[in-house]
C-alpha positions in Angstrom: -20.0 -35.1 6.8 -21.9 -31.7 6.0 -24.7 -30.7 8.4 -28.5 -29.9 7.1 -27.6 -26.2 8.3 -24.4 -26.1 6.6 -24.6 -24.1 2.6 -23.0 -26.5 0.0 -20.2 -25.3 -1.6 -20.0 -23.0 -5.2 -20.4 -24.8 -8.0 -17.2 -24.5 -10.6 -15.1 -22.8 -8.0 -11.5 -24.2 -8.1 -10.4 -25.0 -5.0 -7.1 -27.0 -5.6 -4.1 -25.6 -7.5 -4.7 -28.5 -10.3 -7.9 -27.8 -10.6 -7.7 -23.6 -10.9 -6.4 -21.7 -14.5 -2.7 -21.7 -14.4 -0.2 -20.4 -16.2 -0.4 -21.7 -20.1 3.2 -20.4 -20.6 4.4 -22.8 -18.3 2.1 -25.7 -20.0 4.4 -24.9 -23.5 7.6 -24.5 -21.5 7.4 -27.9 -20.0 6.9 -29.5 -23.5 10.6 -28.2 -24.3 13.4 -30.4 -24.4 16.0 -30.1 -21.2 18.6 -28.4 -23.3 16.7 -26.0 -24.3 15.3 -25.0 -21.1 18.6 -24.8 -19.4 20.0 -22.1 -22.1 16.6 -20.3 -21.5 17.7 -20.7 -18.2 14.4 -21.6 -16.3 14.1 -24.8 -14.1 11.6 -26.1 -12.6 11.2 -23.8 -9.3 11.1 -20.8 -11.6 8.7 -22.5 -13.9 6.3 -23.2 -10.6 6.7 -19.5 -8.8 5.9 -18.6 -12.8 2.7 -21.0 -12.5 1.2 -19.9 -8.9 1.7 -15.9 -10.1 -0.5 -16.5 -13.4 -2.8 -18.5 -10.6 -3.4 -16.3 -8.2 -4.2 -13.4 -10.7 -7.0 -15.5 -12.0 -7.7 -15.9 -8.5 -7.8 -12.3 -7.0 -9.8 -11.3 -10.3 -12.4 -13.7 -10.7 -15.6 -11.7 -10.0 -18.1 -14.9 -10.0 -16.0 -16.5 -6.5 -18.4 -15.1 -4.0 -15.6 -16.2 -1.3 -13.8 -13.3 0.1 -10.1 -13.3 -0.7 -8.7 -14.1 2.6 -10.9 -17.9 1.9 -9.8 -18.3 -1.3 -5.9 -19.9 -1.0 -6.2 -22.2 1.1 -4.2 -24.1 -1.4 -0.9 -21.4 -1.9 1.5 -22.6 1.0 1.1 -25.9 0.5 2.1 -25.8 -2.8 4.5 -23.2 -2.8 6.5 -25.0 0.5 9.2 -26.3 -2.5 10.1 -23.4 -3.2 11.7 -22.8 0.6 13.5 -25.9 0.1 15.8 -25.0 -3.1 18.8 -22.5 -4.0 17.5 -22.4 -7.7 15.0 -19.5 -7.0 17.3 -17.5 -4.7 19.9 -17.2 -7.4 17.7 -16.2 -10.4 16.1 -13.4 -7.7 19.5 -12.6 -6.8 20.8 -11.9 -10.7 17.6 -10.0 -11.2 18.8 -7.6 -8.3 21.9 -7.3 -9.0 21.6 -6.7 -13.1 22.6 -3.1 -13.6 20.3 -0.7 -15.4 22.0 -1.4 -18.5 21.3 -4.7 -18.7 17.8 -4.1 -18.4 17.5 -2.4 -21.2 19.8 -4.4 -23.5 17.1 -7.1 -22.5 14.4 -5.0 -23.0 15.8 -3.8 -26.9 15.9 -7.8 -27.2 12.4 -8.5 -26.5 11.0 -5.7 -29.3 14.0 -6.5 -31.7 12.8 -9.0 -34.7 16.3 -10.2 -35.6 16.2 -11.7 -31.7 12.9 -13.0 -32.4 14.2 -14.7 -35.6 16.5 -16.6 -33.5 14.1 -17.7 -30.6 12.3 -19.1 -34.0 15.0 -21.1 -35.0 16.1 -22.3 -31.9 12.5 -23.4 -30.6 10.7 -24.4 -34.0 7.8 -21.9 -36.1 5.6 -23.6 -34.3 6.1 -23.6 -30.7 7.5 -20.5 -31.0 4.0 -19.6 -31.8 2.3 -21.4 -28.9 4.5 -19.8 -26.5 4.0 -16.7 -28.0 0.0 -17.5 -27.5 0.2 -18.9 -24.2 2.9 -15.5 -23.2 -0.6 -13.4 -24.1 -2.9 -15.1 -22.0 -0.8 -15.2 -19.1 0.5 -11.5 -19.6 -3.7 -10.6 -20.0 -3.8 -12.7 -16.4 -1.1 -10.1 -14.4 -2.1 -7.4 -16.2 -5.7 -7.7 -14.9 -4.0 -8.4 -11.4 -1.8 -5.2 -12.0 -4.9 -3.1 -12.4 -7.0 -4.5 -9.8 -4.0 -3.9 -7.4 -3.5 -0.6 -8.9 -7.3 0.2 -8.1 -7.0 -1.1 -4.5 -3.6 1.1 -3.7 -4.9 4.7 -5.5 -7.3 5.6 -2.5 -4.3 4.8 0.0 -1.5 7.0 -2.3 -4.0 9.7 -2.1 -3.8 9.3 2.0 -0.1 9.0 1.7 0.2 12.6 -0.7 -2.4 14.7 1.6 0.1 13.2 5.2 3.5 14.3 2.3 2.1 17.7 2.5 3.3 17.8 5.7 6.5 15.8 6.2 10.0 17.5 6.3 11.4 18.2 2.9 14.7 16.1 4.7 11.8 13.0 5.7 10.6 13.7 2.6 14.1 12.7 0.7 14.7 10.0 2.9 11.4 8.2 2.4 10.9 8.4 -1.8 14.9 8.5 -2.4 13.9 11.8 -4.2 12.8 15.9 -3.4 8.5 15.9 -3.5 7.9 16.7 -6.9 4.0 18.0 -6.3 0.9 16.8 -3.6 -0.2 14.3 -6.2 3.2 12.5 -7.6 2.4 8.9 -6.3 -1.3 9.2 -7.6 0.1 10.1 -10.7 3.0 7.7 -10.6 -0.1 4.9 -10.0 -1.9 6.3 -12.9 0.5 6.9 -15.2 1.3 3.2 -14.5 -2.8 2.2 -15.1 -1.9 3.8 -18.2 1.3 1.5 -19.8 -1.2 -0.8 -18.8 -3.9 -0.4 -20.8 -1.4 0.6 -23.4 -0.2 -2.8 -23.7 -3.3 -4.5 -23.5 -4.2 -2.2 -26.7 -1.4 -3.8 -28.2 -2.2 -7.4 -27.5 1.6 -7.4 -25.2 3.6 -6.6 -28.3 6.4 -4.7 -26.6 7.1 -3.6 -30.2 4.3 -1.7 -31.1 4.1 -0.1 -27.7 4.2 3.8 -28.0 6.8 5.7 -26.7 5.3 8.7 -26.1 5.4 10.6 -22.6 2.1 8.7 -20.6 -0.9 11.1 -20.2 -2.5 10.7 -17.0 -6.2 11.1 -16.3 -7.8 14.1 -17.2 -10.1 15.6 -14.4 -7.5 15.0 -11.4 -8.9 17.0 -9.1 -11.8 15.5 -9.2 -10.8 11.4 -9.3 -8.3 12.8 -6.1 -11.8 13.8 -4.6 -13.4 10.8 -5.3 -10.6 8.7 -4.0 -10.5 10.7 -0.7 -14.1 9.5 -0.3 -13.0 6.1 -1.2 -10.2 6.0 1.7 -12.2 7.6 4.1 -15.3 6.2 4.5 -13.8 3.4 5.9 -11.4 5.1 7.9 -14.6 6.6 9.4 -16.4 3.7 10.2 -13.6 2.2 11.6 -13.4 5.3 13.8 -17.4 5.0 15.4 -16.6 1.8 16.0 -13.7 2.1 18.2 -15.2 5.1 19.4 -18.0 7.2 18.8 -16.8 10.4 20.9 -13.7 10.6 19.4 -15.4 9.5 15.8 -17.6 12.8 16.4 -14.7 15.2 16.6 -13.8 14.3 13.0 -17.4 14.8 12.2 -17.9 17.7 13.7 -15.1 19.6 12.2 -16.3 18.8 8.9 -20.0 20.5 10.2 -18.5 23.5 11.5 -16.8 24.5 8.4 -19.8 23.9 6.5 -22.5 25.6 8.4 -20.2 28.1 11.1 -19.5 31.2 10.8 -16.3 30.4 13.2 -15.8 27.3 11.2 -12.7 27.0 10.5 -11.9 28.1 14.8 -14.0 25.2 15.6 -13.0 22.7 13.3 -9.4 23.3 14.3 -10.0 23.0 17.9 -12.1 19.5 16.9 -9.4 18.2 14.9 -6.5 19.2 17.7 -8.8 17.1 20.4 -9.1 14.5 18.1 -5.1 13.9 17.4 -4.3 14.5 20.9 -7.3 12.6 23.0 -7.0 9.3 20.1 -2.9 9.1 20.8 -3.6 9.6 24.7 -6.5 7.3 25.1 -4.8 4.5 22.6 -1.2 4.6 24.3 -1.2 6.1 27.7 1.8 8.2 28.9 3.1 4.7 30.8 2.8 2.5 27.2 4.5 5.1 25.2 7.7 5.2 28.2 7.9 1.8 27.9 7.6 2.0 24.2 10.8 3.9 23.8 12.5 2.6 26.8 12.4 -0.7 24.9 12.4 0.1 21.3 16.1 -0.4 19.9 17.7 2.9 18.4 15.4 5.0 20.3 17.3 8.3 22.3 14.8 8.7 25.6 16.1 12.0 25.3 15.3 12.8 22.3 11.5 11.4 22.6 11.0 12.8 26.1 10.5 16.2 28.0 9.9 17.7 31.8 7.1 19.9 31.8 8.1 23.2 31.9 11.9 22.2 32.0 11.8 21.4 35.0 14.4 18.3 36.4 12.1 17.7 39.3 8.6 16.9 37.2 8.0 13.6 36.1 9.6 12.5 32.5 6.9 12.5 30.2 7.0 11.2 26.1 7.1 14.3 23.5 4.0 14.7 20.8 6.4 13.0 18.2 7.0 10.2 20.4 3.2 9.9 21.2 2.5 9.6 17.3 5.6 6.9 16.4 3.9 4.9 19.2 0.4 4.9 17.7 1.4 4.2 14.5 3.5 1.3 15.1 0.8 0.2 17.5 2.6 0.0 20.4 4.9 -2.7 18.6 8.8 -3.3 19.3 10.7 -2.9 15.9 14.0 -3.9 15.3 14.8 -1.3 12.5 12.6 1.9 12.6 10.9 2.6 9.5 11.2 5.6 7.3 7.6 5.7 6.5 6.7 5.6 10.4 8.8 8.4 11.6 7.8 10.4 8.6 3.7 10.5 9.5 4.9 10.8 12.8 6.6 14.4 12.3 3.3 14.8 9.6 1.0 14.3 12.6 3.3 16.6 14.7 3.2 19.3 12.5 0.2 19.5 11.9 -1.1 19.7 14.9 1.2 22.9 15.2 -0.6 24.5 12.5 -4.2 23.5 13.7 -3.0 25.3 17.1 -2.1 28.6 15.0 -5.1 28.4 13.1 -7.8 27.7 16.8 -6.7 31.5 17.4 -6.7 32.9 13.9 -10.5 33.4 12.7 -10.2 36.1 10.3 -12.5 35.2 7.7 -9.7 34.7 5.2 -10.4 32.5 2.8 -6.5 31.0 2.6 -7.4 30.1 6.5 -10.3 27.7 4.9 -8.3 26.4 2.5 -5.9 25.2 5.3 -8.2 23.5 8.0 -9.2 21.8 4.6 -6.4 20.5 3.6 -5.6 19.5 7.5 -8.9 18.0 7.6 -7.5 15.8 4.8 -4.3 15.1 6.5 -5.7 14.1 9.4 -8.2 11.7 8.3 -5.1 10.4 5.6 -2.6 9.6 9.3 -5.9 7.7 10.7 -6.0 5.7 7.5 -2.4 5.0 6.8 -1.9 4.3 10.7 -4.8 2.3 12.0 -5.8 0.5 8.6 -2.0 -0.1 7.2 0.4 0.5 10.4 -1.7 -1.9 12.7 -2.3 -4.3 9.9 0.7 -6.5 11.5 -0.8 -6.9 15.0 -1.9 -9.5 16.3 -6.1 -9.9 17.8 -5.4 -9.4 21.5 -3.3 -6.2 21.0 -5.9 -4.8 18.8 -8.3 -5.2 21.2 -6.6 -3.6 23.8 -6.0 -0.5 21.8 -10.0 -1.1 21.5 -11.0 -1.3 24.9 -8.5 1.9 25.7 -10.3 3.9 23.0 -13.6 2.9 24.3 -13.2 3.6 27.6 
């Protein structure tokens, strides 16, 4: 029974799967006969995973649910437990992975080809050809919106990821995108150039045939969206920061005041940044965590992730600045497999503390020098995004407030 204190809930907000917009493909589908939906080839778990992705979109893009998102499905595992239960699902995912490259595009040259489209109409009837070619439209409108919303929510994190790419080992950099870096701003473009097929085929109501081929143009004024989706990633990247710590949140701040107002700017914001990498990994994973770290963590050489001060076989084994930064970023956890990304913004992280030490003793008033502890500036506040807002997105509440406590101290 509800409380006096307690608020009522929205009015019109779907709550229950029935009750929420669903997929109106899958509405027409199920009207077929059973012949014809076996030489389509979709049965009845493909039909549902088809029914809670047209869902959720509605879902994650209805602007008048004042509910955050995390509140809002409270309905998805229950209704999507069938789908652990049957084989039907793992085979169609499995013939969708495995279809070579040519297949795709002998499917895709069916979809915009009218003598195939002919035949669906034959097969299925004028007229319910024509309501699932309706219904196809409002559920492609549905993901589409999804797609862009998503797209929106990932471009301030790609930016991170191209300003910590900057300074990642061409080797890392081959081993993490499958490919050579092909510029600072290729998975910003990649994201936009995607926003743009987009809104291409919205323009075209989803007719794959009308879609122009022409190489996508991405936005315009690319430095400056970049700039405004630093902004975007960093603010709360910053707050984040003051709260877990406001001395080390200061460092960050500071840096960005001395190169504005000192004339040894770019001296002092190197030395603030360098404190900031080193005194954040320190106080967050202590020499003793990060040991244990590697001592535990399968496929992890000691040797290779440890030194002796000075060389020397009789000081105490201590873990390397590489080491320091894989630990952070994984927050501390134990991973079966490393991950590429990981061990990439670690050596990032490394190196750019190397060139922040070159540049604490290199004040020469050249402007290339402030161009630098700029775009290190960047990189560093990208590695504190990508590692405390993504890489400890997996851990659970009592690890993250230790890390807290640490950093407070």
């Amino acid at each position: 029974m509800m409380s006096e204190r307690d608020d009522p809930p929205p009015q019109n907000l779907a709550t229950t799967f029935t009750a929420m917009p669903r997929s109106q493909l899958v509405r027409e589908l199920e009207t077929l006969p059973a012949d014809q939906l076996r030489v389509i080839g979709l049965g009845p778990s493909i039909l549902l995973l088809l029914d809670v992705v047209v869902a959720v979109a509605h879902v994650v893009v209805d602007d008048s649910d004042p509910r955050p998102l995390s509140e809002r499905f409270d309905w998805l595992e229950e209704v999507t437990a069938p789908l652990d239960a049957t084989e039907e699902l793992d085979e169609f995912l499995q013939r969708l992975t495995a279809m070579p490259e040519i297949e795709v595009d002998r499917w895709g040259k069916r979809l915009t080809d009218n003598g195939w489209q002919l035949f669906a109409k034959r097969f299925l009837g004028a007229a319910r050809y024509d309501r699932l070619a309706k219904a196809y439209r409002a559920d492609a409108a549905a993901v589409t919106a999804l797609l862009r919303w998503l797209n929106e929510q990932i471009q301030p994190f790609a930016v991170a990821f191209d300003d910590l790419m900057a300074y990642v080992p061409e080797k890392k950099v081959r081993t993490l995108l499958g490919h050579s870096r092909d510029g600072a701003t290729s998975v910003v473009r990649g994201l936009l150039a995607l926003d743009s097929v987009l809104t291409g085929l919205i323009e075209v109501d989803f007719d794959l045939r009308a879609m122009d081929s022409r190489p996508v143009e991405t936005a315009g004024d690319l430095t400056q969206l970049i700039a405004d989706l630093r902004t975007l990633a960093a603010g709360p990247t910053r707050t984040l920061l003051t709260e877990m710590s406001t001395g080390l949140s200061n460092k960050l701040i500071g840096a960005r005041q001395a190169l504005e107002t000192s004339v040894d700017g770019v001296s002092q914001a190197a030395c603030s940044l360098t404190e900031l990498i080193d005194r954040l990994m320190r106080q967050a994973f202590p020499n003793e965590i990060v040991m244990d770290w590697i001592e535990r963590s399968p496929g992890r050489k000691v040797k290779e992730l440890t030194h002796r001060k000075n060389n020397d076989p009789a000081n105490e084994l201590l873990p390397t600045k590489r080491a320091m930064a894989l630990c952070f970023i994984y927050g501390g956890r134990i991973v079966d497999e490393p991950s590429p990304f990981h061990d990439a913004a670690a050596a990032a992280v490394v190196e750019m503390r190397f060139q922040l030490e070159r540049l604490k003793h290199s004040d020469t008033g050249d402007p290339a020098e402030k161009e630098g502890i700029d775009r290190l500036a960047f990189g560093v506040e990208a590695f504190l995004t990508l590692a405390i807002r993504i890489g400890w997105f997996a851990l659970e509440a009592d690890q993250l407030q230790e890390i807290r406590a640490r950093l407070a101290a």
